[in-house]
C-alpha angles and dihedrals in degrees: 000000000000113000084232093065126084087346088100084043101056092045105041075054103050102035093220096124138030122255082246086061109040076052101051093047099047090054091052089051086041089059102037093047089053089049103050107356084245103135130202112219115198120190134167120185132183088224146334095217113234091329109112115255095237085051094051097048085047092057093051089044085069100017103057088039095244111199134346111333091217092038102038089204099150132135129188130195117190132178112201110202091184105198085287089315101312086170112029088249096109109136145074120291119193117191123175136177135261097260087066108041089087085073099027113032115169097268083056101046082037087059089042101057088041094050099035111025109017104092096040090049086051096041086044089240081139092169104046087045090050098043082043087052107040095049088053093048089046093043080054088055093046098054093040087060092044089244091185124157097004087313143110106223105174111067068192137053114239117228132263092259080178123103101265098120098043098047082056091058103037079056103052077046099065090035084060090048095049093046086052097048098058096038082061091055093040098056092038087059095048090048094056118108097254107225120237105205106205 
């Protein structure tokens, strides 16, 4: 599915961007797609229903055919309104396929929505979080496929050689230690002789 297509539509139908916008982001799509077959898939809905919001823009991911089959070089980006949280689903969800986890694994994607798109969710400035988003997530693109000069010089993506992944085990790591180490103090309270005073 090409990132032009049903992206206006969504949007025209939702009111959560301006046609400018819509405009700006499909030609960005447009370009990146022709360039790599990667595509940038943008959705807004008003809810999911009481599907999870990870399990909805998965199942875009497959369903709509983001991205090249052979390639799975797909990435969605979804904003569940969710009626003013009927649900308690309300947020941005990004999924991508495996041909592009090698450049945007979760602790990544994870840094990207909290430095680019957070505040504005959370202030319910949605356009400027989603046009904030998208072009990270498509300057990430860029530089995984070596665009340099007006050309793409990568046919495929280099990998993240950052930390991402390490920071997201070193922090497990610490949450484990910390788990542990309140699970130690609690059993030793509750194995200590408990005094009756008379």
């Amino acid at each position: 599915r090409s990132p032009s297509r049903g992206l206006g539509d969504v949007y025209k139908r939702q009111g959560v961007l301006s046609d400018s916008t819509i405009n700006e982001l499909n030609e960005k799509g447009t370009h990146l797609e022709e360039g790599t077959g990667a595509e940038l898939l943008l959705m807004t809905m008003d809810s999911t229903g009481q599907e999870h919001r990870q399990d909805f823009s998965l199942r875009a991911l497959r369903e709509y055919g983001v991205g090249k089959t052979e390639k799975d070089n797909g990435i969605v980006i979804l904003l569940n309104l969710d009626n003013d949280n009927e649900f308690n689903n309300r947020g941005i969800e990004v999924q991508v396929g495996y041909g592009v986890e090698g450049y945007l694994n979760d602790a990544k994607i994870g840094r990207i929505i909290d430095n680019v798109a957070y505040e504005d969710l959370v202030a319910g400035n949605y356009e400027a979080a989603l046009t904030n988003l998208y072009n990270a997530l498509y300057e990430e693109s860029l530089t995984a496929y070596g665009y340099e000069d007006g050309e793409f010089t990568r046919d495929e993506p280099a990998e993240d050689t950052g930390t991402g992944q390490n920071d997201s085990i070193i922090s497990i790591l610490i949450r484990l230690a910390i788990f542990m180490t309140v699970l130690y103090l609690s059993l030793i309270h509750i194995s200590e002789p408990t005094r009756r005073t008379p």
